[in-house]
C-alpha positions as CSV (number, residue, x, y, z in Angstrom):
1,X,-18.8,6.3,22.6
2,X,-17.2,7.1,19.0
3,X,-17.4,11.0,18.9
4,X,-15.9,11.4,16.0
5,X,-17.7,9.2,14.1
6,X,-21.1,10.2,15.6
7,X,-19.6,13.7,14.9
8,X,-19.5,12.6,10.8
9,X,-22.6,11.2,11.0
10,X,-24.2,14.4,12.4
11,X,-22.7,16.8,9.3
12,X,-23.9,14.2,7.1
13,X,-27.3,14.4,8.5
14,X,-27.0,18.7,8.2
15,X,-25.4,18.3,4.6
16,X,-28.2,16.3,3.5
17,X,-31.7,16.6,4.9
18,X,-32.1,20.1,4.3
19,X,-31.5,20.2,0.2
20,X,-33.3,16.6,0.3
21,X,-36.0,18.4,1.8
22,X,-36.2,21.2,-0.1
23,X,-36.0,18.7,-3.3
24,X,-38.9,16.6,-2.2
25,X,-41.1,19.6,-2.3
26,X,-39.7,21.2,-5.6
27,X,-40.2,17.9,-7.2
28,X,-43.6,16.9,-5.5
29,X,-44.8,20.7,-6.8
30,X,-43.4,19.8,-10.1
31,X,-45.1,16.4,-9.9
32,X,-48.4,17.6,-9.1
33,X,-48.6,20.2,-12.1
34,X,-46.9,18.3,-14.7
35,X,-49.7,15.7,-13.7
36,X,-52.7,18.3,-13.1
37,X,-52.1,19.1,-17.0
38,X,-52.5,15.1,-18.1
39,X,-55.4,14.9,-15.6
40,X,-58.6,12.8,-16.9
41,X,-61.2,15.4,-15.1
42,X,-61.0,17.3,-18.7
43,X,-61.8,14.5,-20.6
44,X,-64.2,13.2,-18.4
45,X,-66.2,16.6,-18.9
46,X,-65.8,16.1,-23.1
47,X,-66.5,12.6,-22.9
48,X,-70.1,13.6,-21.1
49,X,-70.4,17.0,-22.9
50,X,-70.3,15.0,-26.5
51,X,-72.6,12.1,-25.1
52,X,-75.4,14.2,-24.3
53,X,-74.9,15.8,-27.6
54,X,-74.9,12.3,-29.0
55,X,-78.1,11.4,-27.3
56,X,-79.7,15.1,-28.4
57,X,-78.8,13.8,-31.8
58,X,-80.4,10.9,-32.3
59,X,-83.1,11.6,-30.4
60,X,-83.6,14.8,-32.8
61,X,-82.6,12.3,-35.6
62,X,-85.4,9.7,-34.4
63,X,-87.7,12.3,-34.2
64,X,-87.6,13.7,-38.1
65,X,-87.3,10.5,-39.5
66,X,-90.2,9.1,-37.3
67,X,-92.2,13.0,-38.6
68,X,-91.3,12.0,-42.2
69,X,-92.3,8.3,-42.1
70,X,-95.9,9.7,-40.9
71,X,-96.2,12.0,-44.0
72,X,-95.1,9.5,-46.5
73,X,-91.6,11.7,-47.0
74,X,-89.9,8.8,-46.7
75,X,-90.9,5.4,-48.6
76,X,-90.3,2.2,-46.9
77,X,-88.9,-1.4,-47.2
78,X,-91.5,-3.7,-47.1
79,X,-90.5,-7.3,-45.6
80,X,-92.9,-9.8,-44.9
81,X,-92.8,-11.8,-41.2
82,X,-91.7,-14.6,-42.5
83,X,-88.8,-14.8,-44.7
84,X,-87.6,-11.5,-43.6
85,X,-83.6,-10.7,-43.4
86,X,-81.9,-11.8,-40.5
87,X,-81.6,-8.0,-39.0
88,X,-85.4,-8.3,-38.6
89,X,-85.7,-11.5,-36.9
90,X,-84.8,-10.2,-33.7
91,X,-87.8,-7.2,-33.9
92,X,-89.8,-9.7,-34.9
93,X,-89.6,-12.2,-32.4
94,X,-89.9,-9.5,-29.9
95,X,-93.6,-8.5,-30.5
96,X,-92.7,-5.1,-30.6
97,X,-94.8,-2.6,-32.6
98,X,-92.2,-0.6,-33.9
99,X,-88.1,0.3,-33.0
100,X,-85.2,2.6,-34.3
101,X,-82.1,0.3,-35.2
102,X,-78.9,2.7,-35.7
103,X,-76.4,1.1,-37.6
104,X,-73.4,3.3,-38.3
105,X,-74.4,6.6,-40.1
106,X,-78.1,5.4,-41.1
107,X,-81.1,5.0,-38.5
108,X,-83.8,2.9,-39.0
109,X,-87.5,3.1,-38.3
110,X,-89.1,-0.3,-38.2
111,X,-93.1,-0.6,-37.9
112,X,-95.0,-4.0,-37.4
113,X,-97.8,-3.6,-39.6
114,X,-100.2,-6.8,-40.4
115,X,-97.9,-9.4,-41.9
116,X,-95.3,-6.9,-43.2
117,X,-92.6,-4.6,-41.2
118,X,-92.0,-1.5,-43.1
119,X,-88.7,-0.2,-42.5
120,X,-88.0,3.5,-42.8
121,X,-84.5,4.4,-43.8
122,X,-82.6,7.8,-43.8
123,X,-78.7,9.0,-42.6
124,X,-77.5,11.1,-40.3
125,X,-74.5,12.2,-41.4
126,X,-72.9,11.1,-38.7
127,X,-71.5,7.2,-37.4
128,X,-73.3,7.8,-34.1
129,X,-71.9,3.7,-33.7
130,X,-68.2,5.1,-33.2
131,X,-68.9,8.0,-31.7
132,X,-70.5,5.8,-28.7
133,X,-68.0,2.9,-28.4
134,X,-65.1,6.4,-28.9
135,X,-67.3,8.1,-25.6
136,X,-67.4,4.3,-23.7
137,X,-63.9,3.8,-24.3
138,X,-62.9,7.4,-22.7
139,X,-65.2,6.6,-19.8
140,X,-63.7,3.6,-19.1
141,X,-60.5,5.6,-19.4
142,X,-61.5,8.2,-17.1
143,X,-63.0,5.6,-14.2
144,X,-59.5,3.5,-14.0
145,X,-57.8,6.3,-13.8
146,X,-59.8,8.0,-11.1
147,X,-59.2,4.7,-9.1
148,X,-55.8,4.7,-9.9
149,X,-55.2,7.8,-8.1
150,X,-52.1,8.8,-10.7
151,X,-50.8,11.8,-8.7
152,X,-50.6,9.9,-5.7
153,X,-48.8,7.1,-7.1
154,X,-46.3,9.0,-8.9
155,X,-45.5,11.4,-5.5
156,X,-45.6,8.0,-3.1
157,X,-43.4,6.1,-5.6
158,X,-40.9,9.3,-6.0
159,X,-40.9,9.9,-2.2
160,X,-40.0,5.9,-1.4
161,X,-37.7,5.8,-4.0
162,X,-35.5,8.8,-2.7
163,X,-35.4,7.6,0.9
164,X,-34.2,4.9,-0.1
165,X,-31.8,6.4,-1.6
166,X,-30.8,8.5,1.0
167,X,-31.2,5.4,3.8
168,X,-28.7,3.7,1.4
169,X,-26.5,6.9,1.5
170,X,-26.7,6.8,5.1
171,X,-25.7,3.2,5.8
172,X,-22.3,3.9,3.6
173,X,-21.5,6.7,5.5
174,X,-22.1,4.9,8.7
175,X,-19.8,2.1,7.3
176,X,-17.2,4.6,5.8
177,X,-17.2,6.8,9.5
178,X,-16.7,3.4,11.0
179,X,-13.9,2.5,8.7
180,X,-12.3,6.5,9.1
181,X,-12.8,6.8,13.2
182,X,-12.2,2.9,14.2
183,X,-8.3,3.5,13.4
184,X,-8.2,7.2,15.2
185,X,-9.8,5.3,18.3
186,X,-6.9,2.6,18.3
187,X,-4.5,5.3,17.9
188,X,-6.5,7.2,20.7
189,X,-6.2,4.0,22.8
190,X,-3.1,3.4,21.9
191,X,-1.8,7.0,23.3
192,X,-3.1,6.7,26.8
193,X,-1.9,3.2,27.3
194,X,1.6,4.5,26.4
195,X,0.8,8.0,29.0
196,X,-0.2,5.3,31.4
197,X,3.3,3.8,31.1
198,X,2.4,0.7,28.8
199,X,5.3,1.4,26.1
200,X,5.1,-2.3,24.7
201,X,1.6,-1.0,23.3
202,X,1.5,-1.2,19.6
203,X,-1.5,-0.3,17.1
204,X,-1.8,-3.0,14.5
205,X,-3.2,-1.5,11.0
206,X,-2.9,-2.4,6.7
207,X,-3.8,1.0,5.7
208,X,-1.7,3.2,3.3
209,X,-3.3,6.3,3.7
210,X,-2.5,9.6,6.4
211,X,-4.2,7.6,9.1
212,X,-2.1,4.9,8.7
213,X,1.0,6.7,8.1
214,X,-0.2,8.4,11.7
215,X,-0.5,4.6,13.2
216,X,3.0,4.0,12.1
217,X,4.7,7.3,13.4
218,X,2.8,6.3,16.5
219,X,4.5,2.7,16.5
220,X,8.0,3.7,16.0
221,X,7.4,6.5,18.3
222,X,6.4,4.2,20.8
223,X,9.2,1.9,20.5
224,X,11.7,4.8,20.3
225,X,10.3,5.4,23.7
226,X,10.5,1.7,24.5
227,X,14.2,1.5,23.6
228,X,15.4,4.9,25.5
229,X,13.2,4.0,28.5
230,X,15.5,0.8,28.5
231,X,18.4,2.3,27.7
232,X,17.7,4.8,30.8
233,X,17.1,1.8,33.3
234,X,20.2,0.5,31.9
235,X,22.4,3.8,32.5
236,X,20.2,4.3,35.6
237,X,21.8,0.7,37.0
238,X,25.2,1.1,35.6
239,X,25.6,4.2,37.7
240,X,24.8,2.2,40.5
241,X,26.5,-0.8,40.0
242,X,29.5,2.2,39.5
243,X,29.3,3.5,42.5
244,X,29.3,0.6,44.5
245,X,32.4,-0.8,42.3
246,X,34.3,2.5,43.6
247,X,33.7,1.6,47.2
248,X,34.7,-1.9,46.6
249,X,37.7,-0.8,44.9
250,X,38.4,1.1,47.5
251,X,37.8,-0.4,50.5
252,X,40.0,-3.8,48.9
253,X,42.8,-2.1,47.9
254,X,43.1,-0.4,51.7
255,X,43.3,-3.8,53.1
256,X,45.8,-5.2,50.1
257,X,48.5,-3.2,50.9
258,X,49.0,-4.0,54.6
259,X,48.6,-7.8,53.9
260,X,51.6,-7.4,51.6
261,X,53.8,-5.0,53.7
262,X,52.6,-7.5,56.8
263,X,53.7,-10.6,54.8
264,X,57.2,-9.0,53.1
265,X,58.0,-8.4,56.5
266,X,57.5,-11.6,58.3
267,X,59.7,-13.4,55.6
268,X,62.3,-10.9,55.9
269,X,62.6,-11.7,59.8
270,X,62.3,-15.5,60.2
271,X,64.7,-17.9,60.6
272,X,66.3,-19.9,57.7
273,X,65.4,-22.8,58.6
274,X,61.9,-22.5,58.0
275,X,62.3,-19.9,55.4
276,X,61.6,-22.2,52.4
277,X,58.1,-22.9,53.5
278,X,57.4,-19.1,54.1
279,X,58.2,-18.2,50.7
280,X,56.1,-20.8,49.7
281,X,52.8,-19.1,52.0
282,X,54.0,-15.8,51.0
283,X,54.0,-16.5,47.1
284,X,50.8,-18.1,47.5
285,X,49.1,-14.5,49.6
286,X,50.9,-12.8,47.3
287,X,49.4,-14.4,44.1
288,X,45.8,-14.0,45.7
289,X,46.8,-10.3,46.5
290,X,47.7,-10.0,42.7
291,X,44.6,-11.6,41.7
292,X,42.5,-9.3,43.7
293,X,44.3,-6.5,42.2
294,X,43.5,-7.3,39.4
295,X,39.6,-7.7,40.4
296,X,40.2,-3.9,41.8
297,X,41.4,-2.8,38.5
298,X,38.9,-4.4,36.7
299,X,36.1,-2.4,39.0
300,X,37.9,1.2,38.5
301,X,37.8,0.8,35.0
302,X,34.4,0.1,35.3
303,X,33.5,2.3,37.7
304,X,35.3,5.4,35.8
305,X,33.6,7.2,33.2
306,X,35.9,7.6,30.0
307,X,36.1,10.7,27.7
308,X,34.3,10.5,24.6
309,X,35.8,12.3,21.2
310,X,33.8,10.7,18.5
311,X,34.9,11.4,14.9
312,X,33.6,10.1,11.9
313,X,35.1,6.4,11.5
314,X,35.3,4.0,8.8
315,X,33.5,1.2,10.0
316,X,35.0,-1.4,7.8
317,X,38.8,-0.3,8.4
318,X,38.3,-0.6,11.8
319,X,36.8,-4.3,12.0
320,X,39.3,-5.7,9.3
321,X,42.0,-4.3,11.8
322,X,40.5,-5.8,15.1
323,X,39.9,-9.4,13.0
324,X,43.5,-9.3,12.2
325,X,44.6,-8.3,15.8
326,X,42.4,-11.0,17.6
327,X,43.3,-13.6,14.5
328,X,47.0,-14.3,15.8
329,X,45.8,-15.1,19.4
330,X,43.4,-17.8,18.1
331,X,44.4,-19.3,14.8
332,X,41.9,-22.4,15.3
333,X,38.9,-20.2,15.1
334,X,38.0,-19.8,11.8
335,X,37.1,-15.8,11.0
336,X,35.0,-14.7,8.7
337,X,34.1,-11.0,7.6
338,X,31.5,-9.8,5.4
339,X,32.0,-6.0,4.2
340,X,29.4,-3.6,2.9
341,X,30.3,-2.3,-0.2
342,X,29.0,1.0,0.6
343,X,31.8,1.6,3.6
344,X,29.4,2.7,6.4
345,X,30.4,5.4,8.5
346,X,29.9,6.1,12.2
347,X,30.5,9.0,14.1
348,X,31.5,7.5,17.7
349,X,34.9,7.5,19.7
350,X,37.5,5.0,18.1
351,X,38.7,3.7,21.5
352,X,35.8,2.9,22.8
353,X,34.5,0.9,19.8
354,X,37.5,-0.8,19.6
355,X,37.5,-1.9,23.0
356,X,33.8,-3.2,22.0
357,X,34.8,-5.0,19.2
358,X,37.7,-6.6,21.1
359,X,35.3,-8.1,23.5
360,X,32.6,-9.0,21.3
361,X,35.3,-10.8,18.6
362,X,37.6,-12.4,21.8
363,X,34.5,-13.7,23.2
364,X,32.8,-15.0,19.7
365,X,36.0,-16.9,19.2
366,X,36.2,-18.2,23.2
367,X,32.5,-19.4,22.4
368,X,33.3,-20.9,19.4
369,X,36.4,-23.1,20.6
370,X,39.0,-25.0,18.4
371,X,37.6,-25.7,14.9
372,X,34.6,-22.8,15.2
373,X,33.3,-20.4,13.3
374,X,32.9,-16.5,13.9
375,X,31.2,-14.1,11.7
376,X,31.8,-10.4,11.5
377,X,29.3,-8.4,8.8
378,X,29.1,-4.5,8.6
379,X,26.3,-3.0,6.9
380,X,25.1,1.0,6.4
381,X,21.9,1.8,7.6
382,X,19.6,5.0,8.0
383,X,20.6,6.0,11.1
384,X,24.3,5.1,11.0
385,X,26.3,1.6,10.8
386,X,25.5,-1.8,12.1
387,X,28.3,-4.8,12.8
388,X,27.4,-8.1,13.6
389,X,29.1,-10.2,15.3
390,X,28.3,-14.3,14.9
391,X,29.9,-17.1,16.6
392,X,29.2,-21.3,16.0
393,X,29.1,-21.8,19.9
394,X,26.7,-23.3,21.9
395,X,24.7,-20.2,22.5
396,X,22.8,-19.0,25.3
397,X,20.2,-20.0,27.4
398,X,17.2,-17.7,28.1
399,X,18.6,-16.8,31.2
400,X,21.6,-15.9,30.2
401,X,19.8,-13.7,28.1
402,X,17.9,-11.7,30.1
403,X,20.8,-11.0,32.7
404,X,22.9,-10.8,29.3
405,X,24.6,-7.2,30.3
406,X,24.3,-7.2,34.3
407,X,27.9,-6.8,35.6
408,X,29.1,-9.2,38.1
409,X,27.5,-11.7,35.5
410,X,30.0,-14.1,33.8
411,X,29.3,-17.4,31.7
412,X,33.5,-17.7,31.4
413,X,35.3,-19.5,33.8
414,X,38.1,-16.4,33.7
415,X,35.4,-14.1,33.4
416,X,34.9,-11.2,35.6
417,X,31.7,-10.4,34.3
418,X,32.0,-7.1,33.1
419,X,33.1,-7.0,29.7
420,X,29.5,-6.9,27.8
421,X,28.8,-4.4,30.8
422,X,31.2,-2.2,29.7
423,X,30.9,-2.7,25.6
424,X,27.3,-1.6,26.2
425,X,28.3,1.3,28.4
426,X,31.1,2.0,25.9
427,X,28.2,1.9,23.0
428,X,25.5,3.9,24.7
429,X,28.3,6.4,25.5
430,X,28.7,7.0,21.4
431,X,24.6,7.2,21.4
432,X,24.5,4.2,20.1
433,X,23.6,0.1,21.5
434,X,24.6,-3.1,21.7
435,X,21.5,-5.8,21.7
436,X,21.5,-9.7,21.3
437,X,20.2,-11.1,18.0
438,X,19.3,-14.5,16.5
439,X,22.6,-16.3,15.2
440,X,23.0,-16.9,11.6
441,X,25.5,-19.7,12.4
442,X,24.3,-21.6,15.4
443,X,24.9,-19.6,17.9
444,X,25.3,-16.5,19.6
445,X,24.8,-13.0,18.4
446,X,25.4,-9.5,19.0
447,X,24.1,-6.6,17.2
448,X,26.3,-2.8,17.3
449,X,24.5,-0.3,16.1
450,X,26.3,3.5,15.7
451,X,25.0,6.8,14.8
452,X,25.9,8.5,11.2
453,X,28.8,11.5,11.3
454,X,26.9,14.7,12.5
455,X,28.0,17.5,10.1
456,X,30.2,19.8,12.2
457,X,29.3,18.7,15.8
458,X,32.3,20.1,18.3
459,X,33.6,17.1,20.5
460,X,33.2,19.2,23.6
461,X,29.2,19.7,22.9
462,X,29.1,15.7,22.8
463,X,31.5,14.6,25.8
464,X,29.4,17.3,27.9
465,X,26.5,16.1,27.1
466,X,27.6,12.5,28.3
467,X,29.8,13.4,31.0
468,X,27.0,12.8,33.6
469,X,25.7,9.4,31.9
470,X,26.2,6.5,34.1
């Protein structure tokens, strides 16, 4: 479960429901007295209040002029039945006896009366005829509204329209936790594969922001960790292969010097006359005495752990003079060095890094054979300096790769297999590495990396603190 996002979704639910509550009722009070002061019920009492004056009014109206037609006050129209105007027909063909016609502000009193209809005419001041359709119209008004149910649509339509609103709200902040907590539970993931051990794990990410700025110190932190975890198994190994070079070392060179003293002697006492062939046996143990002499040596310098006194080197100086050095011994190799123009500096031992750029140069230009190519570049970076070191040889198979740096390893038919073994060594020594890369120029490749000059670090502090390195 995504706590943190849940955890978002939670304050967004406290942040917002109780002033959207609190709004809804405002607004709905608002609402509902903004619309009780447009509400029909006032005009539907004036609408009845002035038709039942109306209908007092012309009955009154009817009355008088009905009164006044009886007394002779008011003189009629005569019109007889046939030939009257075409606002009689209608009374006539009805049979009635008599009828009150109101037509706009004047009522009429029409009486049948033999073959004659007397019509009656007076006004009434008023258009009674507009007054009505006015009183119908407002009724009409007044009963669509009441079905209507105006407040009710108006506080339904406001309260659907802000949930939706606030649903819509909701879903982007779901989508925006998703997008804020997916990353921190990678990174999350990420940490406890690497506190189970798994420091290959990586958290892949495009963002530019603090969470992915956090991602990224995670990665390199992780492959800082990666890269000192195998530079520990390294170290861890070396000091083992070390010690069992010492008892090698040792336990040959206590049977070489017998063997010799053994042989010197038995040449010294035999006869002449088989004296040339002894010379001959004794050359030949004494050449394979030499030779494993020279194994011995090989394995106490490997086995002994040099002082370091790094100072702060000129990275270019010192692989211009180890190009020229190693140029004389092979003048069909074809060297090539690429400076920096920014003279990197290092701060490591000069001794050892020559010795690693002897054996990475000597055996670039072994690889490379009569008519190759090597290629030494230098280049400053932000830790320090890197050299490269390139050679047009065959290259190397993946499994020489991975068993690259193991002593008692040699792809040389003169090799003792413990010259990369010891470059490394020499390199991790001066805190800094030696890895295989891709070649630029067919084939293999060697990468030295070397820390920057520390401002005034004493060379005791650093040789102590590498003493016990193996």
């Amino acid at each position: 479960m995504n706590r943190l996002r849940n955890r978002l979704i939670l304050i967004f639910l406290a942040a917002t429901l109780a002033p959207l509550s609190a709004t809804l009722w405002v607004t709905a009070s608002l609402l509902e007295r903004s619309l009780s002061y447009s509400s029909t019920r006032e005009l539907d009492e004036v609408s009845k209040s002035l038709e039942q004056t109306g209908r007092a009014y012309y009955q009154r109206a009817r009355e008088e002029l009905k009164s006044n037609a009886a007394s002779g006050n008011v003189k009629p129209a005569r019109f007889p039945l046939r030939g009257a105007p075409e606002r009689l027909r209608e009374f006539i063909a009805s049979g009635e006896r008599e009828r009150f016609n109101l037509t706009g502000d004047r009522l009429d009193y029409l009486i049948r009366r033999g073959n004659e209809v007397l019509v009656h005419s007076a006004p009434i001041g008023i258009d009674l005829d507009r007054i009505g359709e006015q009183i119908r119209e407002a009724r009409r008004f007044v009963e669509e509204s009441q079905a209507r149910d105006l407040r009710r649509g108006f506080t339904l339509t406001y309260v659907l329209t802000a949930a939706s609103f606030w649903m819509v709200s909701l879903g982007l902040l779901m989508y925006m936790a998703f997008r804020i907590s997916r990353p921190i539970q990678q990174l999350t993931a990420g940490l406890a594969e690497l506190t189970a051990g798994n420091f290959g794990t990586r958290v892949q990410t495009s963002r530019d922001d603090e969470v992915g700025h956090a991602i990224w110190a995670f990665n390199h932190m992780a492959e800082q960790l990666e890269q000192s975890r195998e530079r520990l198994v390294y170290l861890t190994q070396v000091a083992t292969w070390q010690a069992l070079a010492r008892k090698m070392a040792h336990e040959v060179k206590n049977s070489l010097t017998p063997i010799r003293l053994t042989v010197e002697e038995m040449l010294a006492r035999h006869s002449e006359s088989d004296r040339e062939f002894l010379e001959q046996a004794a050359q030949i143990v004494v050449d394979e005495v030499e030779a494993l002499e020279r194994r011995v040596r090989a394995f106490s310098e490997f086995s002994s752990e040099p002082s370091v006194r790094p100072v702060a080197l000129d990275v270019n100086s010192l692989v211009e003079d180890r190009v020229a050095f190693l140029r004389t011994g092979n003048p069909e190799v074809l060297y090539d060095v690429h400076l920096s123009e920014g003279r990197p500096l290092a701060w490591a031992d000069e001794d050892l890094v020559k010795g690693i750029l002897t054996n990475l140069v000597q055996n670039a230009a072994e690889a490379a054979g009569p008519g190759g190519r090597v290629l030494v570049t230098t280049a400053g970076s932000e830790t320090g300096a890197v050299i490269e070191v390139h050679d047009s040889g065959p290259g190397l198979s993946e499994q020489a790769r991975k068993s690259l740096f193991q002593p008692t390893i040699s792809f040389k038919k003169r090799g003792m297999g413990l010259g990369l073994s010891i470059a490394r060594r020499s390199a991790l020594l001066c805190r800094g590495d030696i890895v295989h890369i891709k070649g630029e120029i067919g084939g293999a490749a060697f990468r030295i990396a070397l820390p920057a000059p520390a401002q005034n670090q004493p060379h005791q502090e650093f040789n102590e603190a590498h003493s016990d390195r193996g």
